[in-house]
C-alpha positions in Angstrom: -47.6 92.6 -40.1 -49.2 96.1 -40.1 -46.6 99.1 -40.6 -43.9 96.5 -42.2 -44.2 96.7 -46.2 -40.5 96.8 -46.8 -37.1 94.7 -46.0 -33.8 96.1 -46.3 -31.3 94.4 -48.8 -27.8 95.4 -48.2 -24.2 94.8 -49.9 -22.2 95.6 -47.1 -18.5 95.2 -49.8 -20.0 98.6 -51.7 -22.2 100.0 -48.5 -25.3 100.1 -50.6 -28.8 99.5 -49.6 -32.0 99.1 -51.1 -35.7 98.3 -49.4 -37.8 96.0 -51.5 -41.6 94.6 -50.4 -41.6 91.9 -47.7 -42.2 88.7 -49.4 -41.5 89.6 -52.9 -41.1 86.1 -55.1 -37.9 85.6 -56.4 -33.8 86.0 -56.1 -32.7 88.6 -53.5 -32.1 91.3 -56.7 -28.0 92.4 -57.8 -26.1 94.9 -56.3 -26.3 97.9 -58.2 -22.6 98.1 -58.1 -21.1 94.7 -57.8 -23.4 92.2 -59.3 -23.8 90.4 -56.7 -26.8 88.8 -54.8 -27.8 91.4 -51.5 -28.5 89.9 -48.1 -31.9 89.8 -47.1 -31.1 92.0 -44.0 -34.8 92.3 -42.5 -37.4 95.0 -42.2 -36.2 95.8 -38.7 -32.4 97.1 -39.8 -30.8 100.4 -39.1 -28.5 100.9 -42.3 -25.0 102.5 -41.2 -24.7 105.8 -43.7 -22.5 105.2 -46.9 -19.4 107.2 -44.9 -19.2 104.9 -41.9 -17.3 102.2 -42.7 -16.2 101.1 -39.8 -20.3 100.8 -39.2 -20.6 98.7 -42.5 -17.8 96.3 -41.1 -19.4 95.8 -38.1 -22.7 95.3 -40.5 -21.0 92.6 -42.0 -19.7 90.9 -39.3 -23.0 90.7 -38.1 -24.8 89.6 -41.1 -21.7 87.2 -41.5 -22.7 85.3 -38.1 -26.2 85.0 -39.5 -28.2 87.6 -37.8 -30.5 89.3 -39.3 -33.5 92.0 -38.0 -37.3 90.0 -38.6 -40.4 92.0 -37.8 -41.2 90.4 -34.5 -44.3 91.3 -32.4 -44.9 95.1 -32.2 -42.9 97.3 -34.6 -42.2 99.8 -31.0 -39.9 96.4 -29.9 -37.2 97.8 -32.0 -34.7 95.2 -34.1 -32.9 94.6 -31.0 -29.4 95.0 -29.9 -26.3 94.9 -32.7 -22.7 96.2 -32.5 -22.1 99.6 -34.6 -18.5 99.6 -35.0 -15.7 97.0 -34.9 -14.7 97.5 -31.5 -17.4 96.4 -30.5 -17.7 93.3 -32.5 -14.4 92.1 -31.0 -15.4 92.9 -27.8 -18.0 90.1 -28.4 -16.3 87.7 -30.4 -13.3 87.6 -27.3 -16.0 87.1 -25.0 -17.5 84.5 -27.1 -14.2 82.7 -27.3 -14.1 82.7 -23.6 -17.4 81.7 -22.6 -17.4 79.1 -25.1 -20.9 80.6 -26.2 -22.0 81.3 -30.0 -20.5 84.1 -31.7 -24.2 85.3 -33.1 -25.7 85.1 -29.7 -22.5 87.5 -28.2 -22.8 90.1 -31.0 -27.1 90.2 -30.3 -25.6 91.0 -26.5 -25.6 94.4 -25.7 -23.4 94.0 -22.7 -21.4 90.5 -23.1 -19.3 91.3 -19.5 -22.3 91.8 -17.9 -22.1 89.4 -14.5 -25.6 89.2 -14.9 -25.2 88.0 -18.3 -24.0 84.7 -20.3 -20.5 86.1 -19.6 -18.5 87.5 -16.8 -15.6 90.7 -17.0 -12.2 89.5 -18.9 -9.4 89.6 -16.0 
């Protein structure tokens, strides 16, 4: 895809980040920090800054469910929608748990009480 050279890896336990050429062979590489395999976040990600850690939660949780940011279509689409702080990721996994719907699809929601949207206002 023109304009996307680079995906993100991220170890959201030390808030550490690291881009690496799409499509590079091999293991996702250590954390410099840790040890441990990164996630394969996607070309697409917005990285929290090392301070936020309620952002790097949220990060997790999200990256937890099994979302992840692909180069889809045009680069000016954007990543799409993801909670930045943990508020928010509650806010979706309550309205996951009563809508019955997937917790990934909820937290790629930006407005999961939307009545125009898979799930309607909490009473």
């Amino acid at each position: 895809m023109p304009g996307i050279r680079s995906t993100h890896f991220v170890c959201p336990p030390c808030r550490t980040a690291l881009k690496r050429p799409v499509g590079q062979p091999g293991p996702p590489p250590p954390c410099a920090h840790c040890g441990h395999p990164m996630t394969d976040a996607g070309p697409q990600l917005a990285v929290p800054p090392r301070r936020d850690a309620d952002g790097w939660a949220a990060l997790a949780a999200v990256l937890e469910a099994g979302l992840r940011f692909p180069a889809i279509g045009c680069e000016a689409d954007g990543p799409g929608y993801r909670p930045r702080t943990m508020r928010e990721v509650e806010e979706r996994r309550t309205a996951a748990h009563r809508t019955g719907r997937p917790v990934a699809e909820m937290l790629a929601t930006r407005d999961p009480w939307d009545e125009d949207g898979p799930a309607h206002a909490p009473a």
